[in-house]
C-alpha positions as CSV (number, residue, x, y, z in Angstrom):
1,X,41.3,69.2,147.5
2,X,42.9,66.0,147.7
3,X,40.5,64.0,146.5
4,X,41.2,63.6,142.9
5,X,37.1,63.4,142.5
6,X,36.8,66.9,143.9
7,X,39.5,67.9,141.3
8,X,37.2,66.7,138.5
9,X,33.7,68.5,139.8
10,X,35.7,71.2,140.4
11,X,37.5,71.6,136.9
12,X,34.5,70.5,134.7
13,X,31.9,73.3,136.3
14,X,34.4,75.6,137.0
15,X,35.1,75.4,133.0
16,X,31.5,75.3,132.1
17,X,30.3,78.4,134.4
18,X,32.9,80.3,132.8
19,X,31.3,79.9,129.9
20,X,27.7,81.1,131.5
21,X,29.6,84.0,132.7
22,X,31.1,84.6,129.5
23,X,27.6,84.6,128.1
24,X,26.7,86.9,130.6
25,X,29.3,89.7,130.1
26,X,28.8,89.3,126.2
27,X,24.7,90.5,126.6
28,X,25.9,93.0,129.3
29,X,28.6,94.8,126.8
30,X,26.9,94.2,124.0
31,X,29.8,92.7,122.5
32,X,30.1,91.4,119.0
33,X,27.6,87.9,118.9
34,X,28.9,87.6,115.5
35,X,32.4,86.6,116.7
36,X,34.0,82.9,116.4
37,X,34.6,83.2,119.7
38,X,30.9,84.7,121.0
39,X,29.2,82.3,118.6
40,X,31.4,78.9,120.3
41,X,29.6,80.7,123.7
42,X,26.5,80.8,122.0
43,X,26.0,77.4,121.0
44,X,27.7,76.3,124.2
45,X,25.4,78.0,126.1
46,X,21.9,77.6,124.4
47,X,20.4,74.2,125.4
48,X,20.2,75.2,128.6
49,X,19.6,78.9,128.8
50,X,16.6,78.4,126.1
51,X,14.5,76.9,128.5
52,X,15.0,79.0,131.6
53,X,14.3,82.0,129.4
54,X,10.9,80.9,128.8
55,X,10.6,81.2,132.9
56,X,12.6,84.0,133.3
57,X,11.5,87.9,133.0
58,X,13.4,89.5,130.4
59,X,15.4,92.7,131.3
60,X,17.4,94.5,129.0
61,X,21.3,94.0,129.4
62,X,21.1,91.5,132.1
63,X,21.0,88.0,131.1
64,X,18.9,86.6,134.3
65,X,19.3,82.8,132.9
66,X,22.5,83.0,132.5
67,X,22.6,84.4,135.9
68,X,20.6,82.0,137.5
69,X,22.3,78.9,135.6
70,X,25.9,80.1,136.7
71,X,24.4,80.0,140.8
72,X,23.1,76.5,140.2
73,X,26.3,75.5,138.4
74,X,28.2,76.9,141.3
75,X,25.6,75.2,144.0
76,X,25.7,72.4,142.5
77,X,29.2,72.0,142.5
78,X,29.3,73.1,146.3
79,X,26.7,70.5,147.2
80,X,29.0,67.5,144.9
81,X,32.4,68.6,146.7
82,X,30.9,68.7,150.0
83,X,28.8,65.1,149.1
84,X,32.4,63.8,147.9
85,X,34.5,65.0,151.0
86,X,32.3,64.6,153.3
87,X,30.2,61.5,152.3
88,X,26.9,63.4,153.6
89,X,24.6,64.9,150.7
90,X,23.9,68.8,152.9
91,X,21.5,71.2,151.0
92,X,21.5,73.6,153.9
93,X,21.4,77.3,153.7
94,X,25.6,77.5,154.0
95,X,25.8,75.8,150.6
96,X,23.4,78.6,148.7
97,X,25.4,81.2,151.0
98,X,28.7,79.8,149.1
99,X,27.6,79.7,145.9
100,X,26.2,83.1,145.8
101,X,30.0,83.9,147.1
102,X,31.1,82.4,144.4
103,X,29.1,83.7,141.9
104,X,30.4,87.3,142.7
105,X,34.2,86.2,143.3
106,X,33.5,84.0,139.6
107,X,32.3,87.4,138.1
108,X,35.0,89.7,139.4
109,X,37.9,87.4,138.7
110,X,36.8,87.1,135.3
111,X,36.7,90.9,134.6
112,X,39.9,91.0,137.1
113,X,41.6,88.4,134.8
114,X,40.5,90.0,131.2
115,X,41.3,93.6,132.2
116,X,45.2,92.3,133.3
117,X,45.5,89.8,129.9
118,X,44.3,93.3,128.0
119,X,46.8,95.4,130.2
120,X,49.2,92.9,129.1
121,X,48.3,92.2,125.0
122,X,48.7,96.1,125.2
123,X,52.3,96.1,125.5
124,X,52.7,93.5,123.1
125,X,50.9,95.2,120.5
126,X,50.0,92.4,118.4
127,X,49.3,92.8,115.0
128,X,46.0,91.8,112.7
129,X,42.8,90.7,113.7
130,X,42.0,88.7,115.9
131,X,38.7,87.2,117.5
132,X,39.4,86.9,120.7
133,X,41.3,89.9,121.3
134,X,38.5,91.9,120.0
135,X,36.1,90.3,122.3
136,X,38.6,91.0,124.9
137,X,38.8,94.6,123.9
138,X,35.1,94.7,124.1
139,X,34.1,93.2,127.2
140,X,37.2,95.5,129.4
141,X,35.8,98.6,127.3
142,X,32.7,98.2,128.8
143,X,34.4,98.7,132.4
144,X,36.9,101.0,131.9
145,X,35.5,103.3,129.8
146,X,33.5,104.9,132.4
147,X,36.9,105.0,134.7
148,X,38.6,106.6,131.8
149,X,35.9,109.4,131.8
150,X,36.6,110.0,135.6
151,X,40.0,110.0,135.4
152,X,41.7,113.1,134.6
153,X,44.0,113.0,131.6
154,X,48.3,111.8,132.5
155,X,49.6,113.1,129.3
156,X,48.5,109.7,127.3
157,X,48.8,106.9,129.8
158,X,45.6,105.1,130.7
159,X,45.4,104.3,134.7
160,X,41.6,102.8,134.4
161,X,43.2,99.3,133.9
162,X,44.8,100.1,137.7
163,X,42.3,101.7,139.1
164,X,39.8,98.7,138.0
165,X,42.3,95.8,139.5
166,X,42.5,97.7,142.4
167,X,38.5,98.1,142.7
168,X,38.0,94.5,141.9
169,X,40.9,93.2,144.3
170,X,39.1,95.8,147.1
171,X,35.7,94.1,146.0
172,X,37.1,90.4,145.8
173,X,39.0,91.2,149.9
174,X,35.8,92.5,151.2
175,X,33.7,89.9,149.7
176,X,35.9,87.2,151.5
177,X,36.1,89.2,155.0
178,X,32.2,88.8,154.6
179,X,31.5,85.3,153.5
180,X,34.6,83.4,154.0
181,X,35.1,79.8,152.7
């Protein structure tokens, strides 16, 4: 990655997946829409998710545009980098098999990512409102909380946080062993 072209394709829709994803994971908790944070989502989100949602089946919970947007994204990208390095455009089926990889790694390191900055906030503490910490909250709850019902109780420590980052490390290792880059 060399190729300070790839480092721009990758960083602009790496950044704007994300915020798919995002988009995703606030339908699929149910998190707060009304939040600064989920509204800057929203609106980043809309012009394009608007029109696939006239094509797409709704299903509760499960934002399918934003689903199928964050693959194209990610195919997209694939098929750029590859056009880039390689100086051949390829639309083969290795390039749909890679972005569907990264699709699930984008998803799990997301969750992954949250869970440990809320693992982390919790020993801070902070203090107040704020935004993007509730969101945070919100979107981890939605994960751990059936952990937390699993686990038995350790006297007041919470091990779902561990027991998630180990499931989604497991998840992210076997996913690679599968489909590697």
């Amino acid at each position: 990655m060399n190729n300070p072209f790839t480092f721009l394709i990758s960083t602009v829709f790496d950044v704007y997946t994300v915020i798919v994803m995002l988009r995703l994971l606030l339908q699929l908790c149910r998190a707060d829409f009304f939040n600064p944070v989920s509204q800057f989502v929203v609106k980043a989100t809309d012009p394009i998710l608007k029109p696939m949602r006239t094509v797409l089946p709704a299903v509760p919970r499960l934002d399918l545009a934003a689903l199928l947007v964050a693959y194209l994204l990610l195919a997209i990208k694939t098929i750029l980098i590859y056009w880039v390095n390689a100086g051949v455009l390829y639309v083969g089926l290795a390039i749909w098999l890679v972005a569907l990889r990264d699709l699930l790694l984008l998803i799990f390191h997301v969750i992954f990512w949250a869970t440990l900055a809320r693992v982390i906030l919790s020993w801070i503490s902070p203090s107040g409102y704020n935004p993007a910490l509730a969101l945070l909250f919100q979107i981890t709850d939605f994960f751990l909380k059936p952990i937390q019902r699993m686990l038995p109780s350790f006297g007041g420590l919470d091990f779902s946080p561990l027991v998630l980052l180990i499931g989604l490390q497991f998840l992210i290792r076997v996913l690679l062993s599968l489909l590697p880059g």
